[in-house]
NUVEXLO-416806 format. One record per atom (N, C-alpha, C, O): x, y, z; residue in three letters. Coordinates in steps of 0.05 Angstrom, whole numbers, padded with zeros to 5 digits, always signed. Layout:
residues N
XYZAla/...
//
This chain:
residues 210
+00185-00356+00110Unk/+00187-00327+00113Unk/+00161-00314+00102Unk/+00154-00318+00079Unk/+00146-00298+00120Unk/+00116-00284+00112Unk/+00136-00255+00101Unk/+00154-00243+00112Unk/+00119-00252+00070Unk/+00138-00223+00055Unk/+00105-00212+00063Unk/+00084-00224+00066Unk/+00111-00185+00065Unk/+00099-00167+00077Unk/+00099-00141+00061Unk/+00120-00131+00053Unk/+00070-00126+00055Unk/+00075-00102+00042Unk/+00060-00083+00054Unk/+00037-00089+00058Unk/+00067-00058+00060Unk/+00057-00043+00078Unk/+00043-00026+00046Unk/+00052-00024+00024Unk/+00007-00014+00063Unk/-00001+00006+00057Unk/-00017+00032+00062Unk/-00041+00031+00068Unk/-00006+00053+00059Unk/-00012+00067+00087Unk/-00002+00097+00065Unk/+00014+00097+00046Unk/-00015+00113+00073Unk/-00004+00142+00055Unk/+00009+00158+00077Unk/+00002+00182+00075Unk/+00024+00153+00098Unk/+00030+00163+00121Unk/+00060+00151+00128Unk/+00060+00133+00144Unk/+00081+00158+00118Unk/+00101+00142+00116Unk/+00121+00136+00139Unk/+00142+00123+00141Unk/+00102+00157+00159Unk/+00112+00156+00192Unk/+00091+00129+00197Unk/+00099+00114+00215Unk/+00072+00122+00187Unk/+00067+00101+00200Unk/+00076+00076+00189Unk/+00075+00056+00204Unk/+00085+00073+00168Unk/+00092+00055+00152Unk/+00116+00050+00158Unk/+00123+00027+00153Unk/+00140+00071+00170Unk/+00165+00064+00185Unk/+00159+00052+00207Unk/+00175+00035+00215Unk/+00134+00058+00222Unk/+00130+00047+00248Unk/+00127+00009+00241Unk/+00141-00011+00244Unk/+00099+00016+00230Unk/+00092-00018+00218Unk/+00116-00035+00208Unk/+00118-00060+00210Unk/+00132-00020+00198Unk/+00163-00035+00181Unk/+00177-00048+00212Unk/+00180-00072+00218Unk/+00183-00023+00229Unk/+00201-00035+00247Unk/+00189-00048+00265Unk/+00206-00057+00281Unk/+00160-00056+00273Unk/+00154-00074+00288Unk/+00151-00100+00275Unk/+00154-00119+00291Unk/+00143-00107+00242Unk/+00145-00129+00234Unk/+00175-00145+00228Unk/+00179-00169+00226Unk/+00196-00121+00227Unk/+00219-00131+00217Unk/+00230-00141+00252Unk/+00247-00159+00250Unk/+00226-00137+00268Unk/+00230-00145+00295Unk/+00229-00167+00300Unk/+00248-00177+00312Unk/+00205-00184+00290Unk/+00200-00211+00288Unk/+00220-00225+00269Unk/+00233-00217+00250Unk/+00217-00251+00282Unk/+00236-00274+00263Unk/+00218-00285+00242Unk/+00196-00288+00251Unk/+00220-00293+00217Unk/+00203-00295+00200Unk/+00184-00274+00186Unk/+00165-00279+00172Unk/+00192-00253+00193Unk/+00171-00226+00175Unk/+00195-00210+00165Unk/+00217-00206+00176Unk/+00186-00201+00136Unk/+00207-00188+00118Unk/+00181-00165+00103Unk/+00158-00171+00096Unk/+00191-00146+00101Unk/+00176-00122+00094Unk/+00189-00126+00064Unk/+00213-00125+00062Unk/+00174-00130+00044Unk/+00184-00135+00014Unk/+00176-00113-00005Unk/+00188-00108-00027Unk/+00149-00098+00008Unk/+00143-00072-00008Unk/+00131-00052+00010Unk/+00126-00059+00033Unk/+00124-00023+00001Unk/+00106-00009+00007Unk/+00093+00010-00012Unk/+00100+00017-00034Unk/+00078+00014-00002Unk/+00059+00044-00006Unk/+00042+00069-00008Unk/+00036+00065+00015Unk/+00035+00083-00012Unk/+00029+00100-00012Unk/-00002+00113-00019Unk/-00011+00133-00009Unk/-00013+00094-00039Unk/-00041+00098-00047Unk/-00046+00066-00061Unk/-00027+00050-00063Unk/-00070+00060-00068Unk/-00080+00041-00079Unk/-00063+00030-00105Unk/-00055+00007-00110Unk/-00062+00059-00121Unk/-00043+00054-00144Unk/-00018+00044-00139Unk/-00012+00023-00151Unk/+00000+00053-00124Unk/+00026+00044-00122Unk/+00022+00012-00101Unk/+00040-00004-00107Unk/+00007+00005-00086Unk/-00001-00014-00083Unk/+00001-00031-00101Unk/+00019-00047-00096Unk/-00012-00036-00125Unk/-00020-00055-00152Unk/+00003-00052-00159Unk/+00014-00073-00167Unk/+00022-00025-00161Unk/+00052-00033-00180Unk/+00063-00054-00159Unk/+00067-00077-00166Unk/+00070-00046-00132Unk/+00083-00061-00118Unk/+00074-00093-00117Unk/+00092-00107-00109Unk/+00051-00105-00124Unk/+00045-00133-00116Unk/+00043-00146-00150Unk/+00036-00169-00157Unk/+00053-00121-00169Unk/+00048-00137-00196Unk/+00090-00138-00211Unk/+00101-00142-00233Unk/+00099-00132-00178Unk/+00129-00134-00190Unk/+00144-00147-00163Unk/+00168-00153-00164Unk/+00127-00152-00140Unk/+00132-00164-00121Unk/+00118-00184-00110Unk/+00094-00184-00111Unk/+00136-00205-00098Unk/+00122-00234-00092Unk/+00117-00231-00064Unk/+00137-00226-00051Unk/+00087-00234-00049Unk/+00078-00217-00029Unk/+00056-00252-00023Unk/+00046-00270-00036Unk/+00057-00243+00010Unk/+00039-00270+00020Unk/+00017-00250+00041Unk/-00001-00260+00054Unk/+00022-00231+00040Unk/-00003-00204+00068Unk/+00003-00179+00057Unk/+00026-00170+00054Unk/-00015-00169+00053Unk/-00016-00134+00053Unk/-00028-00129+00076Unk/-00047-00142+00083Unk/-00016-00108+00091Unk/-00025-00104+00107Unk/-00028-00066+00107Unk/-00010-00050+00113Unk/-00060-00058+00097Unk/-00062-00038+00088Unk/-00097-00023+00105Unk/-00116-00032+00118Unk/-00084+00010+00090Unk/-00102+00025+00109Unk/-00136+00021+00099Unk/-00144+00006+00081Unk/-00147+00034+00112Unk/-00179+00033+00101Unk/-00180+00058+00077Unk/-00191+00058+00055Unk/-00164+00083+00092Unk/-00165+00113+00085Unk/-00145+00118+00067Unk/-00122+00116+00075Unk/-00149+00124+00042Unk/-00118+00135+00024Unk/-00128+00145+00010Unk/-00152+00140+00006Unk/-00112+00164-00005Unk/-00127+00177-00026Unk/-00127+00166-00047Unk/-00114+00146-00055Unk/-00149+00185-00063Unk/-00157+00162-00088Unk/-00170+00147-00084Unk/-00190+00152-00071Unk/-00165+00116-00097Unk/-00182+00086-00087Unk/-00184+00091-00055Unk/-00171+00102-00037Unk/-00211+00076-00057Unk/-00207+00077-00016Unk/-00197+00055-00014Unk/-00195+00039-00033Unk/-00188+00050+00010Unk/-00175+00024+00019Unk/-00194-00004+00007Unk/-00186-00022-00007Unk/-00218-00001+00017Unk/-00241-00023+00002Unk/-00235-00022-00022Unk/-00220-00041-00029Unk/-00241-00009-00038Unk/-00238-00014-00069Unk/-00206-00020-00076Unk/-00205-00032-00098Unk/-00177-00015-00061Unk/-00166-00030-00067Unk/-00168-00064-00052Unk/-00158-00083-00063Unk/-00181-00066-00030Unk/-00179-00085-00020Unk/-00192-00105-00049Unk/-00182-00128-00053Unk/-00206-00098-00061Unk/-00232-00118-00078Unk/-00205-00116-00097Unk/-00197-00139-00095Unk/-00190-00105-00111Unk/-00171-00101-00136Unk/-00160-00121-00128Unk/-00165-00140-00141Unk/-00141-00126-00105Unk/-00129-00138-00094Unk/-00138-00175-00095Unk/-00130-00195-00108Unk/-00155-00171-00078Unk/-00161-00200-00076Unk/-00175-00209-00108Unk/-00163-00228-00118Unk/-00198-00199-00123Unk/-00185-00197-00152Unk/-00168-00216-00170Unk/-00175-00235-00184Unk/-00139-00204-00163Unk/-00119-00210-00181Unk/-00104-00219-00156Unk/-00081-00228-00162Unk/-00108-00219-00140Unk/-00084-00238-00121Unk/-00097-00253-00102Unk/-00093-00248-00078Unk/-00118-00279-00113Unk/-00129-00282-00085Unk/-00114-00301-00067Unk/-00129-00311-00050Unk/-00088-00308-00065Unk/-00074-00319-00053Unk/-00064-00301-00032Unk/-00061-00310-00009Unk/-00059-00277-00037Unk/-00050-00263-00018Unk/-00072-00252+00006Unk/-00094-00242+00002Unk/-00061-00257+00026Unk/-00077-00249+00051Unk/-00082-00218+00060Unk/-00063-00206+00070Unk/-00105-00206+00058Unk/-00104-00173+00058Unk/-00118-00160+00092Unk/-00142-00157+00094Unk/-00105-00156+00111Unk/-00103-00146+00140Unk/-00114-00117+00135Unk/-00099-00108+00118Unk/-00127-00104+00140Unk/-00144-00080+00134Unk/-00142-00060+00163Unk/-00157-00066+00182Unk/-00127-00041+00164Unk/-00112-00026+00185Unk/-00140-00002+00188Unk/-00154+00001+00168Unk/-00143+00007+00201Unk/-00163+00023+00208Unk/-00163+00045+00233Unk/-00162+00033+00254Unk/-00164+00076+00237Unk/-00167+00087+00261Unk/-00199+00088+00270Unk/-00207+00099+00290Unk/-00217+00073+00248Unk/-00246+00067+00263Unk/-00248+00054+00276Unk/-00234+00035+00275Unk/-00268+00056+00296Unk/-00278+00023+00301Unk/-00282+00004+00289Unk/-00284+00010+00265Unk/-00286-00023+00296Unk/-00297-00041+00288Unk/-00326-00040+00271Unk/-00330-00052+00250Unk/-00346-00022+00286Unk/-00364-00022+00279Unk/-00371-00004+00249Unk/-00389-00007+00233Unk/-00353+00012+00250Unk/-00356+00027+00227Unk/-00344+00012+00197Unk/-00353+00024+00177Unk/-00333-00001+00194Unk/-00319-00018+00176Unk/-00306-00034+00174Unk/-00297-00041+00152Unk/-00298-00047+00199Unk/-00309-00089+00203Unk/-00322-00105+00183Unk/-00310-00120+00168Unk/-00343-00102+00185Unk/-00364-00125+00175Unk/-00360-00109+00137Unk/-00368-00124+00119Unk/-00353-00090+00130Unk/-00355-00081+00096Unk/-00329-00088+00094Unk/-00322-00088+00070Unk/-00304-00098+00117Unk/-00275-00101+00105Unk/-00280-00136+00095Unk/-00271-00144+00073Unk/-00296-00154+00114Unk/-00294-00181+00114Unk/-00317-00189+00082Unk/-00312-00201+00062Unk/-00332-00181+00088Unk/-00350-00182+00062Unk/-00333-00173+00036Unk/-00340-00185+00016Unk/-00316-00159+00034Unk/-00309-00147+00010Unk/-00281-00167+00010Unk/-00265-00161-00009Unk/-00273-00186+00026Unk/-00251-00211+00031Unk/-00222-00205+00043Unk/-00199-00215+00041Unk/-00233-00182+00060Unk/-00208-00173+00083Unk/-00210-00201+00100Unk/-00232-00212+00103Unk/-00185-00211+00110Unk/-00178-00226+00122Unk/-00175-00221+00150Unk/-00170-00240+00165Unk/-00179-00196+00160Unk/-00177-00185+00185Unk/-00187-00157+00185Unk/-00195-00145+00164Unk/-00187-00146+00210Unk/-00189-00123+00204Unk/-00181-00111+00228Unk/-00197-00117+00245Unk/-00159-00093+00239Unk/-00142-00086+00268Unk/-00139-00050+00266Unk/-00130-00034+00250Unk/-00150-00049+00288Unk/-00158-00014+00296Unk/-00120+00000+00298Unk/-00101-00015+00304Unk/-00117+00019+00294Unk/-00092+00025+00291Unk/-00083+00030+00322Unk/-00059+00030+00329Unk/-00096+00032+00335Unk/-00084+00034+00375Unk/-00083+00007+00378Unk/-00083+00003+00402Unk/-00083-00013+00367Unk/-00071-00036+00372Unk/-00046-00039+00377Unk/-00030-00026+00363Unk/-00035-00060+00402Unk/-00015-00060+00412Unk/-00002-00082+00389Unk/-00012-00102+00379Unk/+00021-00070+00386Unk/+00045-00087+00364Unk/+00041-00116+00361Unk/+00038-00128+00340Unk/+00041-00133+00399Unk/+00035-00158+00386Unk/+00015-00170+00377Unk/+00015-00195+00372Unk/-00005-00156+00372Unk/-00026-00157+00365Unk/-00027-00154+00332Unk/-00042-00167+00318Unk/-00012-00137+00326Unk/-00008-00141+00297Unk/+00008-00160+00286Unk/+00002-00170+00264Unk/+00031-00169+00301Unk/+00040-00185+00291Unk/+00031-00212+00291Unk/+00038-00225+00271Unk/+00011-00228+00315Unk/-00004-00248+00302Unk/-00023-00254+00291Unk/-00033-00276+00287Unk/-00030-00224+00281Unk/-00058-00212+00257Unk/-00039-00224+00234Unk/-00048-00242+00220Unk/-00014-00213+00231Unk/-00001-00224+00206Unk/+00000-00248+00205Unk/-00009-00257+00184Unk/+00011-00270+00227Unk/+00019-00291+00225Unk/-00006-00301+00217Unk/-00007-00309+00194Unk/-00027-00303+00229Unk/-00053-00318+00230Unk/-00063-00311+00195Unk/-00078-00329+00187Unk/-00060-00298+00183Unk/-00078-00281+00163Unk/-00059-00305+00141Unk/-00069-00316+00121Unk/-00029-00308+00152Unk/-00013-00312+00131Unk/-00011-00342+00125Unk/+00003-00352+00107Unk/-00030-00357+00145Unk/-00028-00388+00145Unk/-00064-00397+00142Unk/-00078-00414+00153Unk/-00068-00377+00122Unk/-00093-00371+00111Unk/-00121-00381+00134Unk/-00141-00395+00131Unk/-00113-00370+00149Unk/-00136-00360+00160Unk/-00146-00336+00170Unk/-00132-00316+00175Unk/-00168-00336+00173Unk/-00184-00303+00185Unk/-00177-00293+00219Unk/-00183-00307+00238Unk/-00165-00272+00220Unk/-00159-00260+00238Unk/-00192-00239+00251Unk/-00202-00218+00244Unk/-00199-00256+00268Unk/-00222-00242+00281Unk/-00219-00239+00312Unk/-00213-00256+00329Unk/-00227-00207+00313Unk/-00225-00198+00347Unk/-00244-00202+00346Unk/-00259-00205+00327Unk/-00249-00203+00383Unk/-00285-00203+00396Unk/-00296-00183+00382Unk/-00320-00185+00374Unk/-00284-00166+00379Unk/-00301-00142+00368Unk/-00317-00144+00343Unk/-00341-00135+00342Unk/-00302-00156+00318Unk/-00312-00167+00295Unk/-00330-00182+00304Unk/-00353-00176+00296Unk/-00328-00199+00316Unk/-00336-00227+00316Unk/-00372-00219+00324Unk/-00392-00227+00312Unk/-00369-00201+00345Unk/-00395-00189+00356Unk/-00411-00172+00325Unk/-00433-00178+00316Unk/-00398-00155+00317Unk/-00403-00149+00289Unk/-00414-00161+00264Unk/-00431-00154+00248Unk/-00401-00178+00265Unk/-00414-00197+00247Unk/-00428-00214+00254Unk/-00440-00225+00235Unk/-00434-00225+00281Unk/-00464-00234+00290Unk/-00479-00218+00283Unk/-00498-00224+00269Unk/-00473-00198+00289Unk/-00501-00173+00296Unk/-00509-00178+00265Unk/-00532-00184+00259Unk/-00489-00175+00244Unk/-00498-00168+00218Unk/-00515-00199+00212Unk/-00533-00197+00194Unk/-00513-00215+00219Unk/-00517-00241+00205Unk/-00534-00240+00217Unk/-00549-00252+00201Unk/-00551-00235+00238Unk/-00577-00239+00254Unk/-00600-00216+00246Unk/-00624-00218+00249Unk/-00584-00195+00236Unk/-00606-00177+00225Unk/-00616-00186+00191Unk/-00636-00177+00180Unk/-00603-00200+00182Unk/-00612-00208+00153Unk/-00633-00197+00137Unk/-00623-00181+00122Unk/-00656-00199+00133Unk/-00667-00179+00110Unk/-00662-00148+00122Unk/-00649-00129+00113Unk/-00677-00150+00147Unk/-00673-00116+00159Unk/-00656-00112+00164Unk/-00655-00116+00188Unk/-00630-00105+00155Unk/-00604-00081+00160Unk/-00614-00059+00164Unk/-00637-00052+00160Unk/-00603-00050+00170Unk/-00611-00007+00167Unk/-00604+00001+00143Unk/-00591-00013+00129Unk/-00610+00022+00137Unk/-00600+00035+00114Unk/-00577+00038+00107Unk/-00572+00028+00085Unk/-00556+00050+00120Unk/-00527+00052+00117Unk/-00516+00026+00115Unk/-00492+00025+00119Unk/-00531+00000+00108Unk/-00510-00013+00106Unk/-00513-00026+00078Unk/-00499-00044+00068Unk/-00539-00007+00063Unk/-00547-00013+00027Unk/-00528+00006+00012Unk/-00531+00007-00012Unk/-00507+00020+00023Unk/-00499+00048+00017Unk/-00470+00032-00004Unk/-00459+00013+00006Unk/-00463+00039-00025Unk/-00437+00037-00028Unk/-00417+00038-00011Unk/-00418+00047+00012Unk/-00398+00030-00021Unk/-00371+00026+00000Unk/-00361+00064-00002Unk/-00349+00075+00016Unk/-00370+00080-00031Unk/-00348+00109-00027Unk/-00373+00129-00006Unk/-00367+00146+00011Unk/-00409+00116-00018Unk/-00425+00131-00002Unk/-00425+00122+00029Unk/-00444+00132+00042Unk/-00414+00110+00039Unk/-00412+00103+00067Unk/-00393+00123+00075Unk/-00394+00136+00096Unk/-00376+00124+00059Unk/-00340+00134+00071Unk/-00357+00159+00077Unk/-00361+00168+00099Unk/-00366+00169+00051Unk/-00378+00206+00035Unk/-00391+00203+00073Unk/-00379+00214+00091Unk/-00420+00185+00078Unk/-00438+00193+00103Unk/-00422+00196+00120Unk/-00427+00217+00131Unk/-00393+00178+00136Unk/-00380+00176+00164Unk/-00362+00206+00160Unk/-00360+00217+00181Unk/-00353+00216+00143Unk/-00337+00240+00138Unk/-00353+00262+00133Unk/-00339+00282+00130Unk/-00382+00266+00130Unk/-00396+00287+00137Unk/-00404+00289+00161Unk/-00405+00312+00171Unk/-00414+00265+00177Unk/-00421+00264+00201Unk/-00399+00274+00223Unk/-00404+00286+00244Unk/-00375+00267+00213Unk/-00349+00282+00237Unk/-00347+00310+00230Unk/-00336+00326+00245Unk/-00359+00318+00205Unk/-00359+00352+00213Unk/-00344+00357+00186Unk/-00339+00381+00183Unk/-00336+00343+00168Unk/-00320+00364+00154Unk/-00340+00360+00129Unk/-00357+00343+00124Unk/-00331+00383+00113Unk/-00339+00395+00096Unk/-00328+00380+00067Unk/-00306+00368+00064Unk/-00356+00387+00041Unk/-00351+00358+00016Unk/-00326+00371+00009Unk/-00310+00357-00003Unk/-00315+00407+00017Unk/-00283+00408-00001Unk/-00262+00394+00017Unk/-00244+00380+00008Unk/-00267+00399+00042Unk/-00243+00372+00060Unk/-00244+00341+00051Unk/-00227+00323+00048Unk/-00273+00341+00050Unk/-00271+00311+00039Unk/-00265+00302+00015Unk/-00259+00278+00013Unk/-00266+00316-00003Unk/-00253+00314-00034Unk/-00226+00316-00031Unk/-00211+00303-00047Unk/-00214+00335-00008Unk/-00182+00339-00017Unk/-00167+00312+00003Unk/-00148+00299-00007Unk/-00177+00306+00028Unk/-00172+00281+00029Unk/-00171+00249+00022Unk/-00153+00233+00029Unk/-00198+00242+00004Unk/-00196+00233-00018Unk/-00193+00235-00050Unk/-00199+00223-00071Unk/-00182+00252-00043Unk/-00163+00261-00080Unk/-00191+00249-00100Unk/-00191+00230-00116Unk/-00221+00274-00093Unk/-00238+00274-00112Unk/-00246+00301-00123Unk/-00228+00318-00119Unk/-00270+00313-00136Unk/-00266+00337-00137Unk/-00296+00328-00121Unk/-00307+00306-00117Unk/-00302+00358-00113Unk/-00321+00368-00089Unk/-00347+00358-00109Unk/-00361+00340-00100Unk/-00353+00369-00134Unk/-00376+00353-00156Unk/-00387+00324-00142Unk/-00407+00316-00130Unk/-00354+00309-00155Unk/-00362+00287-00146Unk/-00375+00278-00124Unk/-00393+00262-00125Unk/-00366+00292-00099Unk/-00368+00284-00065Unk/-00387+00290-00065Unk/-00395+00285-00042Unk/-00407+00300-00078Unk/-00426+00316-00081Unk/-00454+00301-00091Unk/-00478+00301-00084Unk/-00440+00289-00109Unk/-00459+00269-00120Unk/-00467+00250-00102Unk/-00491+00245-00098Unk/-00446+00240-00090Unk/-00446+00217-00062Unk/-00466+00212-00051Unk/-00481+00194-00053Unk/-00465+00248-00028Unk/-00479+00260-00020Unk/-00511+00263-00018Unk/-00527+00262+00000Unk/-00511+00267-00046Unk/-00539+00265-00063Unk/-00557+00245-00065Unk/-00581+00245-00065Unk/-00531+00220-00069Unk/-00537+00183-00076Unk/-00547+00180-00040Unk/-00570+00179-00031Unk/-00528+00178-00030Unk/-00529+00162+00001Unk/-00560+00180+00018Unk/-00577+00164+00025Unk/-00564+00205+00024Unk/-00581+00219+00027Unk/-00612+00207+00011Unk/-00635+00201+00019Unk/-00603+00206-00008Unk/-00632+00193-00024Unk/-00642+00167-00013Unk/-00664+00161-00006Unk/-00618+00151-00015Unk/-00615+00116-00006Unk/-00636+00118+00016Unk/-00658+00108+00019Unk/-00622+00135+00031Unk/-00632+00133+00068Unk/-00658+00150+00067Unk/-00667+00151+00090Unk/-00672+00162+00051Unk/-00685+00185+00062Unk/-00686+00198+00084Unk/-00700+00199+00104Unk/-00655+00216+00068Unk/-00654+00244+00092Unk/-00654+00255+00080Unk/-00646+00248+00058Unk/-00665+00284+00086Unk/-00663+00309+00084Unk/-00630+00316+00076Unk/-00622+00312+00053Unk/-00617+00325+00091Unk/-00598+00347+00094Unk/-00572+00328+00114Unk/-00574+00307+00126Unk/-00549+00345+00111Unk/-00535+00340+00132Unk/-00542+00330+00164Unk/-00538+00308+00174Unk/-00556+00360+00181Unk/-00562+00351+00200Unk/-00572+00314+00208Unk/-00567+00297+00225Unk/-00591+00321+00179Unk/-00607+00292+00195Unk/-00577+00256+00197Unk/-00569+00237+00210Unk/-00574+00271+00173Unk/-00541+00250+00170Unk/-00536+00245+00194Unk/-00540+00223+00204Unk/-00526+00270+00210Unk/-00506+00273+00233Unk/-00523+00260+00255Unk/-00513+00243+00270Unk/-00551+00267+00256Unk/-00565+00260+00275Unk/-00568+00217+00275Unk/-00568+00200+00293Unk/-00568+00214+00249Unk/-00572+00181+00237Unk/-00550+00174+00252Unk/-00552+00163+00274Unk/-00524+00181+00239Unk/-00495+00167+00250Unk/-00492+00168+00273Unk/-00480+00148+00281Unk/-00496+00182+00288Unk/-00493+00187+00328Unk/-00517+00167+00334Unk/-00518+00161+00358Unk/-00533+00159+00322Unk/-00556+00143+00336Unk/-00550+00118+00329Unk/-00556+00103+00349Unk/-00542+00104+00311Unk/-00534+00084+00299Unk/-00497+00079+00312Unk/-00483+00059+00310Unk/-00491+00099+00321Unk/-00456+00094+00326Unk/-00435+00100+00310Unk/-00414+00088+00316Unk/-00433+00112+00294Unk/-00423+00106+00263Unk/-00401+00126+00258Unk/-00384+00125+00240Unk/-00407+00149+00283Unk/-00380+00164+00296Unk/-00386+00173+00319Unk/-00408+00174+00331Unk/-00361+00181+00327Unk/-00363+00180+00357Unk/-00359+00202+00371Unk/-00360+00202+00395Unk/
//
């Protein structure tokens, strides 16, 4: 039996994810959650073989719990749920020891042998990854800039580039605007840009939103 713990701050999706894994023979939903934090309570009081969790939550980002995670549980297999593309956080889920990584318009059975595969310890890779992480492994010293960026200054660049503002982005990641600010300041410097604009102009040329 693969025990299964959903994480997701969206608890309409996490009913969804419940009733298509509990559908299957052999998948049992043993925990859930809500943010990174309740995550760690749930896998430090429950016996768990896949998390199967978002990129986006407030608070910890999904990456930084992903790294907590594998961490202190590296037995357990961590499936990394995402409404990005591939390209945008693929290749930073597998590096940081995501076991997979599945766009959320994925069709059900598709998640379910993301789970199975993840849970008989191996790596769950779509073409799409798979192309991704060529690309990354063939560019070797030269990456681009955005890919020297921290895991929160990447989030901070892809969420200015779609348009919202550092107080939307602070209140969606449960930071204060200071902080987002600082990010901002860090990732901008990294890259030498100027200003927003040029951000927006970087990320549309590179792909990085759409």
């Amino acid at each position: 039996m693969i025990r299964l713990v959903l994480a997701d701050d969206h608890a309409i999706v996490r009913s969804g994810l419940r009733q298509i894994a509990q559908a299957e023979e052999g998948i049992t939903v043993v925990g859930e959650a809500a943010d990174c934090g309740e995550l760690l309570d749930v896998l430090r009081k429950t016996e768990a073989d896949v998390v199967l969790m978002d990129i986006s939550m407030p608070g910890k980002s999904g990456l930084e719990g992903l790294k907590q995670v594998r961490e202190r549980w590296p037995k357990i297999a961590v499936l990394m749920l995402s409404m990005y593309p591939a390209d945008q956080y693929a290749v930073r889920s597998v590096k940081a020891g995501a076991a997979g990584y599945l766009h959320k318009n994925s069709p059900p059975e598709m998640v379910i042998e993301a789970i199975r595969t993840v849970a008989r310890g191996k790596k769950y890779i779509t073409p799409e990854l798979a192309e991704q992480l060529a690309t990354h492994l063939s560019q070797g010293d030269e990456r681009p800039p955005h890919e020297l960026l921290s895991d929160r200054e990447y989030q901070t660049m892809v969420m200015i580039a779609s348009g919202r503002t550092l107080t939307q982005i602070a209140e969606e990641v449960s930071l204060s605007p200071k902080t987002v600010s600082v990010y901002r300041a860090r990732l901008l410097e990294k890259m030498k840009l100027k200003n927003n604009a040029e951000l927006t102009h970087y990320a549309l040329k590179h792909k990085l939103v759409e």
